[in-house]
C-alpha atoms as one frame of an Amber mdcrd trajectory, in Angstrom:
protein
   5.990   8.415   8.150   3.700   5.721   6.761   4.643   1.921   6.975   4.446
   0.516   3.664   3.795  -2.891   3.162   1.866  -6.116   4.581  -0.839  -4.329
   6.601  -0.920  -5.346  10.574  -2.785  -8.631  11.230  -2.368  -9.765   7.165
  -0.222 -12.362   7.960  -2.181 -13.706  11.068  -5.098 -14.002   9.455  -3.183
 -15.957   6.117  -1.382 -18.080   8.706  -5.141 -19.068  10.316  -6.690 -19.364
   6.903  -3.910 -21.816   5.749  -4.363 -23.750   8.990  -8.000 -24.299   8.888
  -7.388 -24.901   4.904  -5.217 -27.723   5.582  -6.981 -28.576   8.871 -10.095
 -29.088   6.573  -8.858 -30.978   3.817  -7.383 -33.253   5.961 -10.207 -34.054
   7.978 -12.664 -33.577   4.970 -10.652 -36.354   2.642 -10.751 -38.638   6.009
 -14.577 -38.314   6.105 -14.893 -38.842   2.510 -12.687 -41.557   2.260 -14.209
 -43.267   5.736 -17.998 -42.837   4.578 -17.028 -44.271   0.716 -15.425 -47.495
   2.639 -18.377 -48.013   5.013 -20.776 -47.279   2.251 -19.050 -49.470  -0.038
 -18.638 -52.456   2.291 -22.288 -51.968   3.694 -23.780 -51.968   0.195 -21.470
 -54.872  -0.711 -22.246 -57.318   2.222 -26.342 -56.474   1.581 -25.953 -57.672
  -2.026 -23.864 -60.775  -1.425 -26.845 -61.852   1.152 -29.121 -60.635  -1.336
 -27.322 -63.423  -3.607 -27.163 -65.986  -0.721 -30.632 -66.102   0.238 -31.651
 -66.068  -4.100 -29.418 -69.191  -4.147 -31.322 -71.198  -1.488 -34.992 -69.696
  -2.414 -33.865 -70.811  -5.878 -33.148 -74.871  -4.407 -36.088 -74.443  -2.116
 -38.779 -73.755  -5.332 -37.619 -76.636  -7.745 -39.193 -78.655  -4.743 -42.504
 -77.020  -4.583 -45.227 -78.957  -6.533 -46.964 -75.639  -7.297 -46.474 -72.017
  -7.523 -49.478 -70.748  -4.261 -47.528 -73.448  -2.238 -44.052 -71.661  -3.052
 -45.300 -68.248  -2.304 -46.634 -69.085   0.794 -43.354 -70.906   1.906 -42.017
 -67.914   0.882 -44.202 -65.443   3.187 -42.772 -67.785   6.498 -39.645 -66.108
   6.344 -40.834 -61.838   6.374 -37.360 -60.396   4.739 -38.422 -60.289   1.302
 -40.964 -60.709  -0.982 -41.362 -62.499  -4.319 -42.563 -62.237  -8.190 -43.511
 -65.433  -9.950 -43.060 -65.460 -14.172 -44.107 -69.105 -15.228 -43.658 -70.058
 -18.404 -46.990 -70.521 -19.371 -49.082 -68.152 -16.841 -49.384 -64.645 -15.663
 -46.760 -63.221 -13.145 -47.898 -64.076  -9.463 -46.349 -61.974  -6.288 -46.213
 -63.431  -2.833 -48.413 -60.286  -1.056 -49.959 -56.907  -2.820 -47.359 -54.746
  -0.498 -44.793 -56.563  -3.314 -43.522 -54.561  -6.430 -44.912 -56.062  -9.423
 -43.288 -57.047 -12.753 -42.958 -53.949 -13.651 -40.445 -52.369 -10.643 -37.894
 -55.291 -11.995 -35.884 -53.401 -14.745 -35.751 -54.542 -18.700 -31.923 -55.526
 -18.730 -32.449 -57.680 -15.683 -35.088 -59.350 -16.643 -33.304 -60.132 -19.863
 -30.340 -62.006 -18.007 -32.569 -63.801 -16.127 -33.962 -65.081 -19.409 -30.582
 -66.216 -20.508 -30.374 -68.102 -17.763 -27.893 -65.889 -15.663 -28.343 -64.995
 -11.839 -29.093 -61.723 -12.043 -29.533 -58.288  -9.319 -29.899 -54.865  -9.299
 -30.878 -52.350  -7.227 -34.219 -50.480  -7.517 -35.950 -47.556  -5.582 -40.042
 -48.527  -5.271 -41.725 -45.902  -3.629 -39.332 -44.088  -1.876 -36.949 -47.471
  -0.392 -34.271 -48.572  -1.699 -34.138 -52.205  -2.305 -32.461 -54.988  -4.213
 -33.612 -57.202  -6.992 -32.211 -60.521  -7.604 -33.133 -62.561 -10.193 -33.299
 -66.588 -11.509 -34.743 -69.330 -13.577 -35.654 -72.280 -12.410 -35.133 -75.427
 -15.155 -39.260 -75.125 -15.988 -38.722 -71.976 -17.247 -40.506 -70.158 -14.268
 -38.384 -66.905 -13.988 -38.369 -65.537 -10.262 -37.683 -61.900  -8.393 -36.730
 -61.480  -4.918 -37.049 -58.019  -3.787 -35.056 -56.859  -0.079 -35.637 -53.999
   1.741 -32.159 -52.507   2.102 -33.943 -48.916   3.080 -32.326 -49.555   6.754
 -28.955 -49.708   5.066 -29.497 -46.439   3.421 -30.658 -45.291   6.348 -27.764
 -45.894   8.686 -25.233 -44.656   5.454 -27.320 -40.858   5.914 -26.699 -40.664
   9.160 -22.834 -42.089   9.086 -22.559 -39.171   6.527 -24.566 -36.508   8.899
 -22.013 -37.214  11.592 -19.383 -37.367   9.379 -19.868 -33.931   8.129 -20.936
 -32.443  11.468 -17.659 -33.797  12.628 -15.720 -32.118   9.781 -17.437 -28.735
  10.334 -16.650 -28.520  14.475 -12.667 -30.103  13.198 -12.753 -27.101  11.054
 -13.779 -24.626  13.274 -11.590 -25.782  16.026  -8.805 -26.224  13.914  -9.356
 -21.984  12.884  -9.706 -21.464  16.505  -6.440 -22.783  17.673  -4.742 -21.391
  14.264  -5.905 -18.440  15.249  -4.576 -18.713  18.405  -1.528 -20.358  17.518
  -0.918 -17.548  15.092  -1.263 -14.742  17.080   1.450 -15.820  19.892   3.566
 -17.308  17.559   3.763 -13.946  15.394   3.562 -11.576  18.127   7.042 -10.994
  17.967   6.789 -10.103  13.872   4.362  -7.557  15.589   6.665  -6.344  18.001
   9.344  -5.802  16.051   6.534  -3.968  13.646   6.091  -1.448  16.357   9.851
  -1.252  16.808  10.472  -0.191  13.710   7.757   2.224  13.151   9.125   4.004
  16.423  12.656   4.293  14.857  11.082   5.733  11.661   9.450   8.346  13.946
  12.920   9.206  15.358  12.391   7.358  19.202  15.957   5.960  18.698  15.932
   3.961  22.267  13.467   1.899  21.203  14.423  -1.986  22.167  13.129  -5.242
  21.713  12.413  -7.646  24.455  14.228 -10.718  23.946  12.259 -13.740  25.540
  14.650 -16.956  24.387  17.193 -18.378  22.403  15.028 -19.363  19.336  14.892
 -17.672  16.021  12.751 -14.873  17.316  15.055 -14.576  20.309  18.030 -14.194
  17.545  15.961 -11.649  15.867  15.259  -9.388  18.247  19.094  -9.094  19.648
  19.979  -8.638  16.393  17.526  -5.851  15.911  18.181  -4.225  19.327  22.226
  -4.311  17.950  21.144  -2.594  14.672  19.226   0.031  16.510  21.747   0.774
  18.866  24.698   1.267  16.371  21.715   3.334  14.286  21.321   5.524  17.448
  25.118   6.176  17.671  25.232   6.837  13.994  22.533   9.611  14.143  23.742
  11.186  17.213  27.059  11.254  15.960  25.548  12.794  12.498  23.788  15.224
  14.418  26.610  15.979  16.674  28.604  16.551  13.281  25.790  18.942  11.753
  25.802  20.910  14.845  29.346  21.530  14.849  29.014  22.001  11.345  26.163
  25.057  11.716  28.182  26.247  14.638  31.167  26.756  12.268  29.389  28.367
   9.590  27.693  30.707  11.902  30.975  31.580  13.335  32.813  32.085  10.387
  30.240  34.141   8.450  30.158  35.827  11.518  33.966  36.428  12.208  33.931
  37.283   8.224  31.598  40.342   8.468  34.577  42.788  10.316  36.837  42.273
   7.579  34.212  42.509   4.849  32.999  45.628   6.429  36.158  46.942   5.748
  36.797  46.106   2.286  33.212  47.345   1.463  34.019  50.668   2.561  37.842
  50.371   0.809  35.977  49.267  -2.013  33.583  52.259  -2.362  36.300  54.485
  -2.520  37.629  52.791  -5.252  34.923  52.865  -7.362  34.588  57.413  -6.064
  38.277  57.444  -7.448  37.979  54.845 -10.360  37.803  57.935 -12.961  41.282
  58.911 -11.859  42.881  55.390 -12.459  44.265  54.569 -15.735  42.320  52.034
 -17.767  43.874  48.859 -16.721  43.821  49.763 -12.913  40.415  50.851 -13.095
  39.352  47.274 -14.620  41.023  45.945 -11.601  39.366  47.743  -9.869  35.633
  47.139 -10.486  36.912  43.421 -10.910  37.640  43.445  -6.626  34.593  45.983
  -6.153  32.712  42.760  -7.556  34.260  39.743  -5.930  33.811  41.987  -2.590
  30.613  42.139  -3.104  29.851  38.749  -4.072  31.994  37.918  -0.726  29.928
  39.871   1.379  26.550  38.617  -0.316  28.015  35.256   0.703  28.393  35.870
   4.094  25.053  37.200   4.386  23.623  34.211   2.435  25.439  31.678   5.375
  24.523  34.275   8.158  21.028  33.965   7.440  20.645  30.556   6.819  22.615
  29.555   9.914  19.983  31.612  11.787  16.691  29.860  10.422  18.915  26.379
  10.977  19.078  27.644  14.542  15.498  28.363  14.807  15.766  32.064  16.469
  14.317  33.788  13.154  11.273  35.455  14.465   8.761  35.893  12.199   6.679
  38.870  12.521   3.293  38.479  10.361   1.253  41.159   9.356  -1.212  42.150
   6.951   0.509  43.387   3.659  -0.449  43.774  -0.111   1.102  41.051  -2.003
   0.756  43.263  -5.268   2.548  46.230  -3.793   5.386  43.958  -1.936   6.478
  42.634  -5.378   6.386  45.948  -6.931   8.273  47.680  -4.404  11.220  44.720
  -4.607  11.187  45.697  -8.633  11.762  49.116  -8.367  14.071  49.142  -5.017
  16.353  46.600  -7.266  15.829  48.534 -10.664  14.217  46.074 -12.260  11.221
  47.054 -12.931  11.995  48.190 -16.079  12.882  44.765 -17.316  10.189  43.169
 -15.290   6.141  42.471 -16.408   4.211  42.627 -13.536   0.899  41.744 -13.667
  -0.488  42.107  -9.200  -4.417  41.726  -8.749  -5.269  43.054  -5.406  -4.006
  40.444  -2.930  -3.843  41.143   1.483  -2.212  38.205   2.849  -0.782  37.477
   6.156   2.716  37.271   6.133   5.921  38.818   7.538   7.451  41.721   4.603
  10.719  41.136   4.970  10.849  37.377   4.196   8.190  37.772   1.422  10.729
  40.698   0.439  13.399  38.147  -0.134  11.798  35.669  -1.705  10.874  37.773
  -4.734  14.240  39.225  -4.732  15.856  36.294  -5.023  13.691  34.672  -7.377
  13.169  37.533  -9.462  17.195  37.765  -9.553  17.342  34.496 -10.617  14.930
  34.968 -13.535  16.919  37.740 -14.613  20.533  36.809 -14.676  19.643  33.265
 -15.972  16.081  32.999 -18.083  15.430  35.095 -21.362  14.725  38.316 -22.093
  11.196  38.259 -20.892  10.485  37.995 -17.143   7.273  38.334 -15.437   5.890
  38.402 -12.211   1.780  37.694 -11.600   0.462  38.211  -8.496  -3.214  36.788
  -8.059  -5.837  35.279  -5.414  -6.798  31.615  -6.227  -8.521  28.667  -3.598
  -5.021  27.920  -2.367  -4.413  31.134  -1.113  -2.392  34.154  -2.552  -0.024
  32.989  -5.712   2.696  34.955  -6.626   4.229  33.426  -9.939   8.505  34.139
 -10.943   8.808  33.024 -14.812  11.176  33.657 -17.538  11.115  32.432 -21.275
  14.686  31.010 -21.013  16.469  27.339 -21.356  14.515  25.839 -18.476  16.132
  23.791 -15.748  17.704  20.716 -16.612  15.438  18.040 -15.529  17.225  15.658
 -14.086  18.485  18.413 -11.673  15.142  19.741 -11.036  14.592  17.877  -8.089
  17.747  19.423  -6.285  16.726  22.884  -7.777  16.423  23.807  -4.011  18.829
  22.034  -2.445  21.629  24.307  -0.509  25.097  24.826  -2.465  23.132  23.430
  -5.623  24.400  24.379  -8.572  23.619  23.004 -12.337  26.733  24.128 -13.825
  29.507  24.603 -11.398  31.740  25.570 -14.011  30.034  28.962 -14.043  32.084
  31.148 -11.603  28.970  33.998 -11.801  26.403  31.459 -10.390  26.523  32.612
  -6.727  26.859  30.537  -3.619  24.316  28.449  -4.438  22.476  28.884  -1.224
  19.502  31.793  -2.748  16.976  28.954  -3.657  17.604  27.031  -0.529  16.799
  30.533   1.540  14.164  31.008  -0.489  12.384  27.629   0.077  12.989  28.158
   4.268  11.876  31.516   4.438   8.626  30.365   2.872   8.012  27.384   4.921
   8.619  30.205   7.849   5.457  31.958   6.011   3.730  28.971   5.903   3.866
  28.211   2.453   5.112  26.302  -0.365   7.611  27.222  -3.022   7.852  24.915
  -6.182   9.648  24.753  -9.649   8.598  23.621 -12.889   9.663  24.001 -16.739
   7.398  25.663 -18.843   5.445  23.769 -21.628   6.661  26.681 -23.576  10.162
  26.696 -22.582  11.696  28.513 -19.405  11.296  28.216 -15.910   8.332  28.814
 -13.314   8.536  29.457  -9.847   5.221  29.313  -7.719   4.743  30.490  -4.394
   1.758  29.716  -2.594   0.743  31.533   1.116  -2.076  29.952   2.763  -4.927
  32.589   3.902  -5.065  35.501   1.306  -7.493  38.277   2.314  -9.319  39.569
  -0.775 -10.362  42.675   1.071  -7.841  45.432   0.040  -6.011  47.359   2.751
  -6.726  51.286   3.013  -4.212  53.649   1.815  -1.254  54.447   3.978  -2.048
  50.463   5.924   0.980  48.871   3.381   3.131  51.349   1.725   5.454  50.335
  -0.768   8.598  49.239   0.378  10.740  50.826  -2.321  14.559  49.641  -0.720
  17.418  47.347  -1.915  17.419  44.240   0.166  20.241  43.889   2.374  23.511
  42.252   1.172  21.490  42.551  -2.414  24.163  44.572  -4.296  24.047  41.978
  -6.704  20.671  39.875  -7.556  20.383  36.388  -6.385  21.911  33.993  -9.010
  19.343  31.294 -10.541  20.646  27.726  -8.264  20.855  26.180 -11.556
């Protein structure tokens, strides 16, 4: 039996995934949300002493008495470097390593015309660095430019280790989810196993319970199910033993007395031309419900024995073709009968292949139409032999129990039989090793197919299978259809 379902080690691995998912957004929004502060607060404090220092260079130059005296004051102090707009003159810059006019950007240059103390930040050849901008009361509009590359700088590698961090979080975190998964659902895959074993019919099969936590619950409770299960099924199979024994006892204890009303019965029916009319109706009235008795007995007989398992099964090689036509004319059927037999040497025991046709074929005659034919071919499966009739079909919603034992469509109808033909049918061809099915004709009545694995398309010499021409036993009376 196949375990339907999650698939072993699904869950684990969704219960690892999840962990490292929320293991890694965690850590991941901490890292963002760390490097945003630090990189916010760095850039911050590096503009407002951006600002600082424009203030005082700003004092410091309405002092200067010219603009090559300013600069050079300027290029004491190293940290920056400045552009000089006068009013009336071309822009001047305190070394040539200092971006020119043209690095400061239109719409800060504009506020510093207005009169406003301006900044913004600029990249000039690679480095980062920020402008800051002011006019002094002469009109002389001047740029500071600071390195801030270093800040940059130490922001890349906050964010390096940062995300390095986040990766080895990550893949520790799926390590011990991993981990932490497997033992914590090893029990789920214990009690997997358990189960599996019941299916397959090991009915001691126990779980280990290891504590008093929800797991330890579990399993006791599981180990209590399986026990009462175990006591169920060997008390059902106790029952269906005693039930087989008592079938196969009283068919058996039936056949004395049936013996003798067999024989009574046949010389009924040698003096039945001496009886008046009405006792000679009564007659062949108890001629029939003896033999329908006895046919019974045989019927429970037989399938008490293949229950039991000491049918032997003797296989040989025998035509297919001549097996079915011998059944048809040892039953007198075969005038009612199409038969239609390729040459077809299978492997199978006679008898059983006997009395599946008989009872099929009986079945097709008391209860499909007029026309019933038998085809007997050789196909990739094996060798086919096919039962149909052009009748009412099967009912399909009992289709599926066509071939179940006591099975009966109508059991209103007293001439139906015991209901156990089908069910013989279907166990003496698993015996064969093969498969009998049922199926309603697209064109109306019912089809029987039986299939026997390993047909032999050689023919067999004359005299090898002769036709078995005789009555099967306790067959009076032909099968009736399990409908």
């Amino acid at each position: 039996m196949s375990a339907r379902g999650v698939a072993p080690g699904r869950l684990r691995r969704r219960l690892a995934i999840a962990f490292v998912l929320i293991a890694g957004i965690a850590t991941g929004a901490l890292a963002v949300g760390s490097y945003l502060v630090v990189r916010s607060s760095r850039l911050d404090d590096s503009a407002q002493r951006a600002v600082s220092q424009s203030r005082f260079n700003l004092r410091f130059a309405a002092d200067q008495p010219s603009v090559s005296q300013l600069l050079a004051a300027y290029d004491t102090r190293g940290d920056f470097c400045t552009v000089v707009v006068p009013s009336s003159a071309a822009a001047q810059r305190s070394d040539l390593t200092c971006p020119g006019l043209r690095q400061v950007p239109a719409d800060l240059r504009r506020l510093v015309a207005d009169g406003q103390l301006a900044r913004q930040r600029v990249t000039v050849a690679g480095r980062h660095q920020v402008v800051v901008g002011g006019r002094l009361q002469n009109g002389t509009a001047l740029y500071f430019f600071y390195d801030e590359q270093q800040v940059w700088d130490d922001l890349a590698t906050l964010r390096n280790v940062l995300a390095l961090g986040w990766l080895v979080l990550t893949l520790m975190a799926g390590l011990v989810g991993t981990v932490l998964a497997r033992r914590t659902l090893a029990p789920v895959s214990q009690a997997s196993q358990a189960a599996r074993s019941l299916a397959e019919g090991l009915l001691d099969t126990r779980l280990p319970v290891a504590g008093d936590d929800e797991f330890g619950l579990w399993a006791a409770s599981f180990n209590e199910m399986a026990e009462a299960l175990e006591a169920k099924i060997e008390a059902l199979s106790d029952a269906q033993l005693r039930e087989r024994a008592f079938t196969a006892n009283v068919a058996h204890e039936l056949r004395t007395p049936l013996t003798a009303l067999v024989g009574e019965a046949q010389l009924l029916v040698a003096h039945a031309a001496e009886m008046p009319d009405e006792a000679r109706r009564l007659a062949e009235m108890l001629v029939e419900d003896v033999a329908r008795l006895r046919k019974l007995a045989e019927d429970l007989l037989e399938i008490s024995r293949i229950d039991s398992g000491v049918e032997a099964t003797e296989t040989e090689l025998v035509n297919a073709g001549r097996v079915v036509d011998g059944v048809l004319r040892g039953n007198g059927w075969a005038a009612r009968v199409t038969l239609d037999a390729d040459e077809v040497v299978v492997s199978a025991d006679r008898r059983r292949l006997e009395r599946i046709v008989a009872n099929l074929v009986g079945n097709a005659i008391i209860h499909g139409g007029a026309a019933v034919a038998v085809r007997v071919a050789a196909t990739d499966e094996g060798a086919l032999i096919e039962v149909s009739d052009d009748g009412s079909g099967i009912d399909p919603a009992f289709l599926p129990h066509i071939f179940d034992r006591f099975s009966k469509a109508d059991r209103n109808r007293s001439e139906g039989g015991s209901g156990l033909g089908l069910a013989i049918a279907r166990e003496n061809a698993r015996l064969l090793g093969g498969e009998l099915t049922a199926a309603n004709r697209p064109a109306g009545g019912a089809l029987f197919r039986l299939v026997l694995r390993g047909a032999v398309s050689e023919p067999l010499r004359d005299g090898e299978d002769a036709v078995s021409a005789r009555p099967q036993d306790g067959d009076a009376h032909p099968s009736p259809k399990e409908e």
